[in-house]
BAKOLPA-562775 format. One record per atom (N, C-alpha, C): residue number from 1; atom name; z, x, y. Coordinates in steps of 0.2 Angstrom, whole numbers. Example, Ala and Ser with C-alpha at 12.3 -4.5 7.8 and 13.67 -1.06 7.14 Angstrom:
PT    n  atom      w      u      v
PT    1     N     39     66    -28
PT    1    CA     39     62    -22
PT    1     C     39     66    -16
PT    2     N     35     64    -11
PT    2    CA     36     68     -5
PT    2     C     39     64      0
This chain:
PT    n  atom      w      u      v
PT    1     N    320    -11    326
PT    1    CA    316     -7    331
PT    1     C    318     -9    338
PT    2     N    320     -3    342
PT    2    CA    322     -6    352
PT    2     C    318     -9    353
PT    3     N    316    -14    355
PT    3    CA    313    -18    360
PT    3     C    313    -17    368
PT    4     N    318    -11    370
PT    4    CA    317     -9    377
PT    4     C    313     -4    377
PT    5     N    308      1    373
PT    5    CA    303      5    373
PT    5     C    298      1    377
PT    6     N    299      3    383
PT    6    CA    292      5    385
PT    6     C    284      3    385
PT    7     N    280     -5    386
PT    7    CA    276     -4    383
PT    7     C    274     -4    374
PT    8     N    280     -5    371
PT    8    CA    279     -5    364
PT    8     C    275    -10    360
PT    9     N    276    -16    364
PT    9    CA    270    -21    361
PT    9     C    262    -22    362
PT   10     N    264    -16    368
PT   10    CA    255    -16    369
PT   10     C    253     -9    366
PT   11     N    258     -4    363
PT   11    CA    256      1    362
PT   11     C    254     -2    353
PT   12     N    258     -7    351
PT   12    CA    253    -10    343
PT   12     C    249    -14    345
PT   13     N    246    -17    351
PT   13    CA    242    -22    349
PT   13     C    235    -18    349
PT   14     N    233    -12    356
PT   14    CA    228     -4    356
PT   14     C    227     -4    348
PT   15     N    235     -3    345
PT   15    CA    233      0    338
PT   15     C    231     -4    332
PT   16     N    232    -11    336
PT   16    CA    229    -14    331
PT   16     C    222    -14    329
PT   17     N    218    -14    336
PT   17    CA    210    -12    339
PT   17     C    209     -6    333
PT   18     N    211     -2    336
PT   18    CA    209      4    332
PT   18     C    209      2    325
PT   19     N    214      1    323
PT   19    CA    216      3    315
PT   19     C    211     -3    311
PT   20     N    208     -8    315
PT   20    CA    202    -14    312
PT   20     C    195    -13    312
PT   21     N    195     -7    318
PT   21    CA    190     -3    318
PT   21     C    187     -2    315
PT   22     N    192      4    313
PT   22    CA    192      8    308
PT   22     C    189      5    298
PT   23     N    194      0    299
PT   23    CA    194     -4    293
PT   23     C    185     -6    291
PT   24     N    183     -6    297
PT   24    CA    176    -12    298
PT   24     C    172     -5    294
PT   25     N    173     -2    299
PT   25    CA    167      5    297
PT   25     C    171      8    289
PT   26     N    175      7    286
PT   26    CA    176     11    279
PT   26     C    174      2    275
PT   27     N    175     -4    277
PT   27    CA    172     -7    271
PT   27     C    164    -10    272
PT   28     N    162     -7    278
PT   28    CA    153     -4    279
PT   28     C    150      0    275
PT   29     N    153      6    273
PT   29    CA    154     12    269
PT   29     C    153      8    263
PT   30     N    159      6    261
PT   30    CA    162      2    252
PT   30     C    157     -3    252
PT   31     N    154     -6    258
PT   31    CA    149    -14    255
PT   31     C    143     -8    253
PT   32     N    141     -4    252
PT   32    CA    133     -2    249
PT   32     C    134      1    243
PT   33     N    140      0    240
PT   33    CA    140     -2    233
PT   33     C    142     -8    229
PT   34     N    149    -10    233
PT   34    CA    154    -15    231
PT   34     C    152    -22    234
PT   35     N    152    -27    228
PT   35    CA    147    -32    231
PT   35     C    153    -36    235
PT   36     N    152    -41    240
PT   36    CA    155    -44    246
PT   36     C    160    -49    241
PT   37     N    160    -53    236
PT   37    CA    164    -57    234
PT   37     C    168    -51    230
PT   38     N    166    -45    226
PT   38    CA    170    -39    224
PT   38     C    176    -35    229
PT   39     N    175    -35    235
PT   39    CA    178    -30    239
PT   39     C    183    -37    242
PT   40     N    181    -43    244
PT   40    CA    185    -46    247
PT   40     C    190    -49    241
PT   41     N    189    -48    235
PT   41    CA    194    -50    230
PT   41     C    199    -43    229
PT   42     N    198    -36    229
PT   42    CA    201    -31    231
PT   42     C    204    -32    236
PT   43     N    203    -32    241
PT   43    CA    207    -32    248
PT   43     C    213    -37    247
PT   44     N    210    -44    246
PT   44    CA    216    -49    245
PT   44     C    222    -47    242
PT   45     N    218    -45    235
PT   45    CA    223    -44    230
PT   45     C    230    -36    233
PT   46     N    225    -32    236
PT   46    CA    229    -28    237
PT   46     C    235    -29    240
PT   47     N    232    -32    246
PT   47    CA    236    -35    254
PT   47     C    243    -38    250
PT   48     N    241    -44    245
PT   48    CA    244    -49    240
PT   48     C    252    -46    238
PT   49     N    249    -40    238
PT   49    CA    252    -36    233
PT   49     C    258    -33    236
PT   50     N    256    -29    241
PT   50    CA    260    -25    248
PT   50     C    264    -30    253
PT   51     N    261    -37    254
PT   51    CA    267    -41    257
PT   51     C    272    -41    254
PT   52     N    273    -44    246
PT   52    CA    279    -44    242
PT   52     C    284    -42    247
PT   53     N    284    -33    245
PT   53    CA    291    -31    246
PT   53     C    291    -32    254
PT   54     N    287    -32    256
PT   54    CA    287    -33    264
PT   54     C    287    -39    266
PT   55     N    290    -44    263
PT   55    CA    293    -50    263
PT   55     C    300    -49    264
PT   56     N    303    -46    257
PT   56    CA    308    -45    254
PT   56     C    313    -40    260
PT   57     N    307    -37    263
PT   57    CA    312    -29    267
PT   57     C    313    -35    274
PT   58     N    309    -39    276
PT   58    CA    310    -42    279
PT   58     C    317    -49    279
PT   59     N    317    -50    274
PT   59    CA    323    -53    272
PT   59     C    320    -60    272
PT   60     N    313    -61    271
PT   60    CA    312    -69    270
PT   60     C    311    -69    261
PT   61     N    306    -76    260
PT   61    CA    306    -78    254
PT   61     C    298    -80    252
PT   62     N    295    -79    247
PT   62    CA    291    -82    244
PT   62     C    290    -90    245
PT   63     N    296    -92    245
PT   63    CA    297   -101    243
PT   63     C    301   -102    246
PT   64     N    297   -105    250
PT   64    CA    302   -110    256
PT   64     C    302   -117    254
PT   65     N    308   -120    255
PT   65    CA    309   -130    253
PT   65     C    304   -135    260
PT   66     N    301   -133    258
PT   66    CA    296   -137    265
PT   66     C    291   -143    258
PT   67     N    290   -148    262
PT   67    CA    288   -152    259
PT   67     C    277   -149    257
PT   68     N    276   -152    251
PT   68    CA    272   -150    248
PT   68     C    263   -150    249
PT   69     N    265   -154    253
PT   69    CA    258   -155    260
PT   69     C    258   -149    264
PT   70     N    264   -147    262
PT   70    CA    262   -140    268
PT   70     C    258   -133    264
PT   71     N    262   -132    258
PT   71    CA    259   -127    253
PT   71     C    251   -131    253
PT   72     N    248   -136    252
PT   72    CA    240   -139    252
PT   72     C    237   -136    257
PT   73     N    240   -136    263
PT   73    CA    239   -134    270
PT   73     C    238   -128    270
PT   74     N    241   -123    270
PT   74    CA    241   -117    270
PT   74     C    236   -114    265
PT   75     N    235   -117    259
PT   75    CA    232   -114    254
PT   75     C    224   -116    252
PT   76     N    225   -119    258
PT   76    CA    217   -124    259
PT   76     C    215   -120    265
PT   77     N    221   -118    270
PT   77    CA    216   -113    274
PT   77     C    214   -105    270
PT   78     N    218   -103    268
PT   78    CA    216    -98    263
PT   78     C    212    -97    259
PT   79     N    206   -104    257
PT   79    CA    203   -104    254
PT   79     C    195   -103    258
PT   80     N    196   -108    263
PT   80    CA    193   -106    269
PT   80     C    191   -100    272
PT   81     N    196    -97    276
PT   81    CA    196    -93    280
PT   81     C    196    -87    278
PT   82     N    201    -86    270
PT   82    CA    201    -80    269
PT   82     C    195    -77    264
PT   83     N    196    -85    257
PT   83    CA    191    -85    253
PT   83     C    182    -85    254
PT   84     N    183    -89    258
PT   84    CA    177    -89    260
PT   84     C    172    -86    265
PT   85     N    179    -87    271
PT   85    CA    177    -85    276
PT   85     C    176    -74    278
PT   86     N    182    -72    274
PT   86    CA    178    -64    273
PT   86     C    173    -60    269
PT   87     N    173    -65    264
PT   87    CA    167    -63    260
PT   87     C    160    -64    265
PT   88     N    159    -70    267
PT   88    CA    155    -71    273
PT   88     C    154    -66    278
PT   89     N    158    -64    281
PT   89    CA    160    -57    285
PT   89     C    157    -51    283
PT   90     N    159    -50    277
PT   90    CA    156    -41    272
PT   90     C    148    -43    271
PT   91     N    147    -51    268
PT   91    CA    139    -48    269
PT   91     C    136    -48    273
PT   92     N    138    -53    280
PT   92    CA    134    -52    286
PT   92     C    135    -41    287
PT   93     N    142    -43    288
PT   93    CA    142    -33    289
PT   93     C    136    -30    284
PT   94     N    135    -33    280
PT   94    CA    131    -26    275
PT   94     C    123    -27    277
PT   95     N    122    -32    280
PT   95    CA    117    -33    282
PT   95     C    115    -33    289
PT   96     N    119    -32    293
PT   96    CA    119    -31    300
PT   96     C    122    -24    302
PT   97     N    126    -22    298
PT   97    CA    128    -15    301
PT   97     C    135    -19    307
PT   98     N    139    -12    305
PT   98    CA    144    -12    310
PT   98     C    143    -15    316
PT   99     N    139    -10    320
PT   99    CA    136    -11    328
PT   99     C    136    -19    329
PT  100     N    129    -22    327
PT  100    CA    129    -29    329
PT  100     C    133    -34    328
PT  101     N    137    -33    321
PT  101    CA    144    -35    318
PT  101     C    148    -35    323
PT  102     N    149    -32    328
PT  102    CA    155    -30    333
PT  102     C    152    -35    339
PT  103     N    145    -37    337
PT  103    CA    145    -44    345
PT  103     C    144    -48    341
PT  104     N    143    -51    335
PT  104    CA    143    -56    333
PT  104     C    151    -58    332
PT  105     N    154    -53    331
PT  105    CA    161    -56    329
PT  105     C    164    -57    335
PT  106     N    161    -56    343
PT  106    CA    165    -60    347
PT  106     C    162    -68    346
PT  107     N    159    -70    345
PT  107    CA    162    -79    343
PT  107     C    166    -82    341
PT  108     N    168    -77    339
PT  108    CA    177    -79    336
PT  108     C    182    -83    341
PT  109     N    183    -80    345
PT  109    CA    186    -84    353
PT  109     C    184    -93    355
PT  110     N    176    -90    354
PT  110    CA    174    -98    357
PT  110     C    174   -104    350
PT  111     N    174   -100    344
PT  111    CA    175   -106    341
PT  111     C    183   -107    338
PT  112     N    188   -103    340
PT  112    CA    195   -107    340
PT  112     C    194   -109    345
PT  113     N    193   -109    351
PT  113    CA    195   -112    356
PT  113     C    190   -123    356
PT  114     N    183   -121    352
PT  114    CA    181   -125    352
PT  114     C    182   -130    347
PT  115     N    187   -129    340
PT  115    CA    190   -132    338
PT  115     C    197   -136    340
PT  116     N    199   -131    345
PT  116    CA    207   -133    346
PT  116     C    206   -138    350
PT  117     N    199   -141    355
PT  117    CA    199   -145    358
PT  117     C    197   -151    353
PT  118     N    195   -150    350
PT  118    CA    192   -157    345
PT  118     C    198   -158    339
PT  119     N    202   -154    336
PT  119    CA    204   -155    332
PT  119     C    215   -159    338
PT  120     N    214   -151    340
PT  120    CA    222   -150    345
PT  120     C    223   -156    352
PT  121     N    215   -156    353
PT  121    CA    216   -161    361
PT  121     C    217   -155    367
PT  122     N    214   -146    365
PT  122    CA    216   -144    371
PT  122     C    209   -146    377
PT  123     N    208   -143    382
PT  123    CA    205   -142    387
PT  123     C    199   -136    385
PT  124     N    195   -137    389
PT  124    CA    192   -131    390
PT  124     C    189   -130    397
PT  125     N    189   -123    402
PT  125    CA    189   -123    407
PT  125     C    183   -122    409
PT  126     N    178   -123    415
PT  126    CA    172   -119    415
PT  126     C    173   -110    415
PT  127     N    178   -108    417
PT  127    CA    176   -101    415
PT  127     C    177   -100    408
PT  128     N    179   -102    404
PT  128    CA    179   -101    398
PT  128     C    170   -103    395
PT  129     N    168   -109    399
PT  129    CA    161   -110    394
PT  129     C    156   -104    398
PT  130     N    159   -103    402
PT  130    CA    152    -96    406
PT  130     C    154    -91    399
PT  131     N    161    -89    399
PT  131    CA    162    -86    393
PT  131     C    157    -85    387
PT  132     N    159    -90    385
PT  132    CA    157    -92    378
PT  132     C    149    -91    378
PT  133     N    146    -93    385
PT  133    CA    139    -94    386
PT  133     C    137    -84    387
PT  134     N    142    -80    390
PT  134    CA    140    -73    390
PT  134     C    139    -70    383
PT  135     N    143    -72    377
PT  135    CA    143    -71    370
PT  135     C    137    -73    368
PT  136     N    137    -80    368
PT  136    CA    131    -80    365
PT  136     C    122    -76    367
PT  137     N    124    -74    374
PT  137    CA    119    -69    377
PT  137     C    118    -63    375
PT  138     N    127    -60    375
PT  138    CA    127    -54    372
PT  138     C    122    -56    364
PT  139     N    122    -59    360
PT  139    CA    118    -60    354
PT  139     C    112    -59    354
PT  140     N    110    -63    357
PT  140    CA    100    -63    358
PT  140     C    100    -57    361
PT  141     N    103    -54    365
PT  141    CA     99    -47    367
PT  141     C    102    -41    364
PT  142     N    107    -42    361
PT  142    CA    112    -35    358
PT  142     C    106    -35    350
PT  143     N    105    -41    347
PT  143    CA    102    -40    340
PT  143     C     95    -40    343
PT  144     N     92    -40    348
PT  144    CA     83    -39    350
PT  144     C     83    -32    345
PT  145     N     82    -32    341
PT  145    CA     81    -22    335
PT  145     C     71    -23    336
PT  146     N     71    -16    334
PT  146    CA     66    -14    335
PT  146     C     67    -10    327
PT  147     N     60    -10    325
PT  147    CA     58     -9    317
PT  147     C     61     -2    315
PT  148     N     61      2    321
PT  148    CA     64      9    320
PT  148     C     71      8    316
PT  149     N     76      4    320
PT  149    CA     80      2    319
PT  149     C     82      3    312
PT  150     N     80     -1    308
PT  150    CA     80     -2    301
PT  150     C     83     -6    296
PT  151     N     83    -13    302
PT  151    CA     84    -20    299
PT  151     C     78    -23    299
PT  152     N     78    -26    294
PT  152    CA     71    -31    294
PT  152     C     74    -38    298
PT  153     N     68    -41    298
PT  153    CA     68    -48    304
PT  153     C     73    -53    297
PT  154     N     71    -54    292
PT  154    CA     74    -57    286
PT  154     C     79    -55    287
PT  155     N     84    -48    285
PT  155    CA     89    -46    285
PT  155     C     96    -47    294
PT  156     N     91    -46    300
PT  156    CA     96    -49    306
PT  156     C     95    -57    306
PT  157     N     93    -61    303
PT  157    CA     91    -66    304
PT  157     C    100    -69    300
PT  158     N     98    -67    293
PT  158    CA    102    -70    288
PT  158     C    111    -67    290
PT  159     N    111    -59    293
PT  159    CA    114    -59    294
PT  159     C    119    -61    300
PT  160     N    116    -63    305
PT  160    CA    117    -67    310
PT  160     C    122    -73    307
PT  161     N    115    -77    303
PT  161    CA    120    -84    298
PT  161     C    124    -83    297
PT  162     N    124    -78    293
PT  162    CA    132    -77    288
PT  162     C    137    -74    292
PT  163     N    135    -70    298
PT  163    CA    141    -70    304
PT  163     C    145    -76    307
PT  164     N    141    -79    308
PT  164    CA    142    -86    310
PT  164     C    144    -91    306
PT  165     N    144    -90    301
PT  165    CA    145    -93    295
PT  165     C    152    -92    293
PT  166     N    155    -85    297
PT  166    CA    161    -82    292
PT  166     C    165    -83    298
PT  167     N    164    -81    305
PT  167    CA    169    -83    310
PT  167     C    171    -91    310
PT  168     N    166    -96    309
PT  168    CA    168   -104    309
PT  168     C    173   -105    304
PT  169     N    171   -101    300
PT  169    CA    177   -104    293
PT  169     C    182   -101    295
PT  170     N    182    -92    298
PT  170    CA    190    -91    299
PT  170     C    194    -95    305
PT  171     N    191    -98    309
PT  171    CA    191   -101    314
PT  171     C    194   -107    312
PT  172     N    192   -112    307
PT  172    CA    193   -118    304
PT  172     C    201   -118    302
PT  173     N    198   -112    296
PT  173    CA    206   -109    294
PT  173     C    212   -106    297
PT  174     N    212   -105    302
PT  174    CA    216   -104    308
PT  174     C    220   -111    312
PT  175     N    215   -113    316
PT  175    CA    215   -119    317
PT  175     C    219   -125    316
PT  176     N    218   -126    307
PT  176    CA    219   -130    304
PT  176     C    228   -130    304
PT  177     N    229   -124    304
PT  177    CA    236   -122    301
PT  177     C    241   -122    308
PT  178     N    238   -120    316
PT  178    CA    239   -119    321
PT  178     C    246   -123    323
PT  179     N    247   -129    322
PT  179    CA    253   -133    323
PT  179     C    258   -131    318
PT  180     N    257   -128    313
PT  180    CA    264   -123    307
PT  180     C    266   -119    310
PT  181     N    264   -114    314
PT  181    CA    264   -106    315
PT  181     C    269   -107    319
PT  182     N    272   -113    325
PT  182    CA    277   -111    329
PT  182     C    282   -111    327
PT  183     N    283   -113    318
PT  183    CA    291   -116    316
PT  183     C    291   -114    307
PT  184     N    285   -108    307
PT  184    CA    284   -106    299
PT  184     C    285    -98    301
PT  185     N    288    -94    294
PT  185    CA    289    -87    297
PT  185     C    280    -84    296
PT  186     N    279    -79    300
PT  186    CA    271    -77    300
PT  186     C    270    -75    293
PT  187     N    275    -70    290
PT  187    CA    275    -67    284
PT  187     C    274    -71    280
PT  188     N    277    -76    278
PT  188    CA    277    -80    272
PT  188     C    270    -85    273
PT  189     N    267    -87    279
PT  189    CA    259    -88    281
PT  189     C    255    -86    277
PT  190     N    257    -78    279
PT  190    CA    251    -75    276
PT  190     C    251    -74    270
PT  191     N    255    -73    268
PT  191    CA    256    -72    258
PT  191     C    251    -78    256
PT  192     N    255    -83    258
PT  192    CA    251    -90    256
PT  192     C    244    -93    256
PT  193     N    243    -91    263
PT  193    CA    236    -89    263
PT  193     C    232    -86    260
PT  194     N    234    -77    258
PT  194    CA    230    -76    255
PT  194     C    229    -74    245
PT  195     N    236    -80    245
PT  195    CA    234    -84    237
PT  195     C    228    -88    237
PT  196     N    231    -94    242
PT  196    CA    224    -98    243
PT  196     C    219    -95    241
PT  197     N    217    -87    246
PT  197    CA    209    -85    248
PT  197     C    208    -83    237
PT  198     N    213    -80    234
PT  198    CA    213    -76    230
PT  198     C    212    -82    225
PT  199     N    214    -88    226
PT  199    CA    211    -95    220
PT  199     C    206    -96    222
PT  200     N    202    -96    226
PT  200    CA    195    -99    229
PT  200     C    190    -93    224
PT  201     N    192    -87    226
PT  201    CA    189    -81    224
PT  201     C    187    -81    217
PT  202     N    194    -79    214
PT  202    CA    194    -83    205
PT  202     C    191    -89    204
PT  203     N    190    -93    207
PT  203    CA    185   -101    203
PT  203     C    178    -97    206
PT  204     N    176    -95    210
PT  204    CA    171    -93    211
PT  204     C    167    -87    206
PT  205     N    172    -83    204
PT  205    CA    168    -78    200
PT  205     C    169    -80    194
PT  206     N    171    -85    192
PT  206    CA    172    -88    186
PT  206     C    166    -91    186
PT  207     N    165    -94    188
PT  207    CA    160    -96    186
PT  207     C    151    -94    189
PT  208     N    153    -90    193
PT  208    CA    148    -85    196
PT  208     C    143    -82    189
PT  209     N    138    -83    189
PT  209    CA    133    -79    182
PT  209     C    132    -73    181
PT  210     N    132    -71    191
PT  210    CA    134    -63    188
PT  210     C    140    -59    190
PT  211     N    145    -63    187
PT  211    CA    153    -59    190
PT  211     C    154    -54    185
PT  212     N    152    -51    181
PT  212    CA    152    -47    176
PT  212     C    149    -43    180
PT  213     N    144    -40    182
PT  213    CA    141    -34    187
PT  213     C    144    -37    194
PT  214     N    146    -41    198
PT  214    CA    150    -41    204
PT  214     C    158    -38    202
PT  215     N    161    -38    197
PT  215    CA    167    -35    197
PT  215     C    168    -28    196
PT  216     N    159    -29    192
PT  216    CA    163    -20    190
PT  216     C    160    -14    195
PT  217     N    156    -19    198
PT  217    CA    153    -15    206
PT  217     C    160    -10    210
PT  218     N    167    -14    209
PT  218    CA    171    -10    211
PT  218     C    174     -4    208
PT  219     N    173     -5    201
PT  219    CA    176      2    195
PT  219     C    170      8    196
PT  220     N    162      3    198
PT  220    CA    157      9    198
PT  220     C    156     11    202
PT  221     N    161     12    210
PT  221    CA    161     12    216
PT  221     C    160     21    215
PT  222     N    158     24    218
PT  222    CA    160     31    222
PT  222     C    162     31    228
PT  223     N    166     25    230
PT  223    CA    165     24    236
PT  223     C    174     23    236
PT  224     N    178     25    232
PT  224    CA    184     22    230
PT  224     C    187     22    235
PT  225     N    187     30    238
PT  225    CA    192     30    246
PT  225     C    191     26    252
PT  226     N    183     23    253
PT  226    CA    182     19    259
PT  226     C    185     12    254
PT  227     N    185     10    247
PT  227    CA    187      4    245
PT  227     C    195      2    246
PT  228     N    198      8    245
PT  228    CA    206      6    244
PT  228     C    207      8    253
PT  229     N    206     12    257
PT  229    CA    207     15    261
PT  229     C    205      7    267
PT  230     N    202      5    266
PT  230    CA    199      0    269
PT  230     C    203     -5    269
PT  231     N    204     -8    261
PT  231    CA    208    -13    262
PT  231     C    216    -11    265
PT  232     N    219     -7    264
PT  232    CA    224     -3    266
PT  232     C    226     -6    273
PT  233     N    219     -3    277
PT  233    CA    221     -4    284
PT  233     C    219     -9    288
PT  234     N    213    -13    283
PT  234    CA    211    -20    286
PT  234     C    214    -25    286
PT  235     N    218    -26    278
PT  235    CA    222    -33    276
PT  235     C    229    -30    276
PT  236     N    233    -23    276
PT  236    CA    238    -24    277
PT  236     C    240    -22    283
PT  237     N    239    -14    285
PT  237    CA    242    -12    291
PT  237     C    238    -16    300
PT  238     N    235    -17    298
PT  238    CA    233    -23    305
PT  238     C    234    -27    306
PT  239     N    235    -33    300
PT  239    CA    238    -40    300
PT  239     C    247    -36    301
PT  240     N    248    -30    300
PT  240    CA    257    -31    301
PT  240     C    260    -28    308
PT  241     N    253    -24    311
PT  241    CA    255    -21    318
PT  241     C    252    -27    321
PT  242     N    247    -30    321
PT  242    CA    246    -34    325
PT  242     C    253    -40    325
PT  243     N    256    -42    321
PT  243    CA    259    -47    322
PT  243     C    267    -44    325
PT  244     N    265    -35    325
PT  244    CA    274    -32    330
PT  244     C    269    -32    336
PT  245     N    263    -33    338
PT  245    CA    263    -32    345
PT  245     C    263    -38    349
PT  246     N    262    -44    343
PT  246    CA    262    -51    346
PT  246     C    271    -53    347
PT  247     N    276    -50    344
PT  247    CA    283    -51    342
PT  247     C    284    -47    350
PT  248     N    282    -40    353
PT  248    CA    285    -37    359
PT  248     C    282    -37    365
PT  249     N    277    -42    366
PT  249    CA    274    -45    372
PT  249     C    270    -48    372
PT  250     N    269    -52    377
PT  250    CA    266    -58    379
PT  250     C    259    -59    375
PT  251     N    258    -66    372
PT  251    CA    251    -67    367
PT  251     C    246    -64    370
PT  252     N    246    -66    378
PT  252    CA    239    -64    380
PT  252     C    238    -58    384
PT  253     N    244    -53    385
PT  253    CA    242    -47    383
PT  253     C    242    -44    377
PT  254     N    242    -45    371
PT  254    CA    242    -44    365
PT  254     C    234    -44    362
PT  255     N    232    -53    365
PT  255    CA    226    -52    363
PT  255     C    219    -50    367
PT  256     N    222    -46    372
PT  256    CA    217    -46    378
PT  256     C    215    -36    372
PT  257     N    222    -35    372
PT  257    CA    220    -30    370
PT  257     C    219    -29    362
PT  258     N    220    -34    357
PT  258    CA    217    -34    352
PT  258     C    210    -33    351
PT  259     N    206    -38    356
PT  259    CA    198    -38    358
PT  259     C    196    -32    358
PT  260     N    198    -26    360
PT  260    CA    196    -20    362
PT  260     C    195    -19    357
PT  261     N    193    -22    348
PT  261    CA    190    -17    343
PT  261     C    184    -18    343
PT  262     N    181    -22    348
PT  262    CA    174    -24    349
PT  262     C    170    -16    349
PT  263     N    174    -16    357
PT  263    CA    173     -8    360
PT  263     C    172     -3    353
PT  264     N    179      0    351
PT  264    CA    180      3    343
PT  264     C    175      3    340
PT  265     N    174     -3    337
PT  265    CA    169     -4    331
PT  265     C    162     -2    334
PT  266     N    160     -2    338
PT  266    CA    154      1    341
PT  266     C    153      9    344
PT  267     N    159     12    344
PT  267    CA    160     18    344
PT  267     C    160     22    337
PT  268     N    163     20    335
PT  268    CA    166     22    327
PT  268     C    159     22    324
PT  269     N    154     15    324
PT  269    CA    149     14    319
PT  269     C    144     20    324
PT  270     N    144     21    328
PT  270    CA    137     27    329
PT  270     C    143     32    328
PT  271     N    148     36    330
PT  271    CA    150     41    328
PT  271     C    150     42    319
PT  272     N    154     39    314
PT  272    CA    153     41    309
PT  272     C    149     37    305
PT  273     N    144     31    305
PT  273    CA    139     29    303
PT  273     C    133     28    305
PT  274     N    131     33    311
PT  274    CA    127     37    314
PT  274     C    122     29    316
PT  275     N    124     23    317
PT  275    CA    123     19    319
PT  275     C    118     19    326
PT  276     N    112     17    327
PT  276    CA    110     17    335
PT  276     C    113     16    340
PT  277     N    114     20    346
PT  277    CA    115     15    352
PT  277     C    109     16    358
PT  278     N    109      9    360
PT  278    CA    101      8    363
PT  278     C    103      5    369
PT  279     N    102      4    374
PT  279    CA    101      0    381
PT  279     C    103     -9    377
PT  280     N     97    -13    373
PT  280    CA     99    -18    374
PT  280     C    107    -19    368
PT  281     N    111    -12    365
PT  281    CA    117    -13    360
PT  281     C    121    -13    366
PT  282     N    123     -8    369
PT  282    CA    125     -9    373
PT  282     C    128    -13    381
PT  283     N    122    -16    380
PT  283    CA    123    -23    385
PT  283     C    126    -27    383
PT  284     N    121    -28    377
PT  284    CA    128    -35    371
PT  284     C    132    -31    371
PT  285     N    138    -28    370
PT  285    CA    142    -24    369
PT  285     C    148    -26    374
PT  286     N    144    -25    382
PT  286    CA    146    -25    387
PT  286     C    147    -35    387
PT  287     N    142    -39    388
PT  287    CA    144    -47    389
PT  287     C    148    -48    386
PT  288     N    147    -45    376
PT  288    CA    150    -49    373
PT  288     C    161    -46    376
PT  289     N    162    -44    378
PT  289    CA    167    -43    378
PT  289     C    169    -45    385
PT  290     N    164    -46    390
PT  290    CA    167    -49    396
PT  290     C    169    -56    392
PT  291     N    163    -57    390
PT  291    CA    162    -66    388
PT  291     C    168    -68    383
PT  292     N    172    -63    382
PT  292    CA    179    -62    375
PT  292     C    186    -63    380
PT  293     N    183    -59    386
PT  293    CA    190    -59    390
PT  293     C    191    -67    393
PT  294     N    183    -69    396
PT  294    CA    184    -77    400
PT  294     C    185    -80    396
PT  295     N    185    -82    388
PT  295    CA    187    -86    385
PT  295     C    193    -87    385
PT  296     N    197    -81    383
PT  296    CA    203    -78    382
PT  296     C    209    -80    387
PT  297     N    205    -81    394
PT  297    CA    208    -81    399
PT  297     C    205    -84    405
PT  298     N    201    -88    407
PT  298    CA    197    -93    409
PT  298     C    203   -100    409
C-alpha cells in the first residue's frame, strides 16, 4: 500500500469509528436473541479464524521462539479482556442499549491510563483528571432515563456494572501486555489473545448449566445476518483498519479519531435502532467525548 496517499492514516482510523459503530448496533440487533457468552464465543472464533490467512498473507507466523512466559502473558490477557471482558460488554449493551453503551464505553481511556500509572509508573496530568472527571459526569446525566424510556432502574443500574465491569477487564488486558507490543508483531498479539479469550470461553460453557440453551441460542438466532455480519466487522475488519491507520500516522491522531465512534454509535442507535435522543443523552454524549479528548491529550 503508498504511504505517500494523502491523509491515508487518518482516512482508516474515521473508518475504524464507523465500521465499530456499526458492529455495536448489529451485535445490539444479535444480543436479543443470542446470549452474550454465545455471541462473544462466535465473534472470537470467527475473527480466530480470519486472522489465519491474514497472518500468513502478511508473511508472519503463528509461532514465534520467544520464551514461554510470554505466550502466559498474552493468553492471560485474552482471557481477561477478550474472555471475559467482551462478554461483559454484550450484556451491559443488551441491557443498556446502544446510546448509553456509547458514554459508558468512554471509561475506557481513564481506566488505561489509570492502570498504566500504577502498574507502568506513567503520570497523570490535571487535565486529564478534569477529563476523566467530565466522563464520569457525562454518566450520571447521559443514564438520568426516564420510565418512558424503557429501561427499568434494575436494568440501567446492572447495566452500568457490567459496563464498568467489561471496560476494567479490557483495560487490564491491554495494560498488562503494554511493554510486548513495542517489539511483538500486532498480528500474531492478537491471534494469541484471542485463543486465550476462546479457552476462558470454553471452560466457562463447560461447565456453565445452561450451555446447552446458550449455545444453541446462536443456531436458533433469526438474527443470523446481524450475528455473522457483526462479528465480521467488530472482531475483524476494525481490529485490521484500525491497526493500518495506527501503521500511517501518528498514535494520537489515530486515536483522537478512533473516539469519534462514541459520536457514530449514538447516531446509528437512534437512526436504525430508533434509540431516544433526549437533552440529558446528548450532553453525556457531548462531556463524554470532550472528557475522551482531555484524557487522550491532557
Amino acid at each position: 500500500m503508498d504511504a505517500s496517499i494523502p491523509y491515508l492514516g487518518e482516512g482508516f482510523s474515521l473508518f475504524t469509528a464507523v465500521v465499530w459503530a456499526l458492529a455495536v448496533i448489529l451485535f445490539r440487533k444479535s444480543g436479543e436473541t443470542v446470549h452474550p457468552l454465545a455471541l462473544n464465543t462466535f465473534k472470537n472464533l470467527l475473527a480466530f479464524v480470519l486472522f489465519i490467512p491474514t497472518i500468513w498473507f502478511f508473511g508472519e507466523t503463528l509461532f514465534r521462539p520467544v520464551p514461554a512466559h510470554i505466550y502466559i502473558l498474552l493468553l492471560l490477557s485474552g482471557v481477561i479482556g477478550v474472555g471475559i471482558g467482551d462478554s461483559l460488554f454484550f450484556k451491559s449493551l443488551n441491557l443498556l442499549g446502544a446510546g448509553l453503551t456509547a458514554i459508558v464505553d468512554c471509561l475506557y481511556s481513564p481506566f488505561i491510563i489509570g492502570l498504566s500509572i500504577i502498574w507502568l509508573r506513567e503520570s497523570l496530568t490535571f487535565v486529564q483528571i478534569i477529563g476523566a472527571l467530565l466522563i464520569v459526569s457525562a454518566i450520571l446525566i447521559g443514564t438520568g432515563i426516564t420510565k418512558s424510556e424503557g429501561i427499568s432502574r434494575k436494568n440501567l443500574v446492572l447495566g452500568i456494572f457490567y459496563g464498568v465491569l467489561a471496560l476494567a477487564s479490557m483495560a487490564v488486558g491491554i495494560v498488562m501486555i503494554k511493554p510486548l507490543l513495542a517489539h511483538s508483531p500486532l498480528l500474531w498479539v492478537i491471534e494469541i489473545r484471542l485463543f486465550g479469550g476462546l479457552i476462558a470461553l470454553g471452560i466457562i460453557l463447560l461447565f456453565h448449566p445452561k450451555r446447552r440453551k446458550i449455545i444453541s441460542s446462536v443456531f436458533a438466532t433469526h438474527s443470523w445476518s446481524c450475528t455473522i455480519s457483526g462479528s465480521f466487522l467488530g472482531a475483524y475488519v476494525a481490529m485490521f483498519v484500525w491497526l493500518a491507520g495506527m501503521k500511517y500516522t501518528q498514535a494520537s491522531i489515530a486515536s483522537a479519531l478512533n473516539q469519534t465512534s462514541t459520536i457514530f454509535i449514538f447516531i446509528f442507535a437512534a437512526l436504525f435502532l430508533k434509540e431516544p435522543i433526549n437533552l440529558k443523552r446528548t450532553i453525556g454524549i457531548i462531556l463524554a467525548f470532550i472528557g475522551s479528548f482531555l484524557v487522550l491529550f491532557g
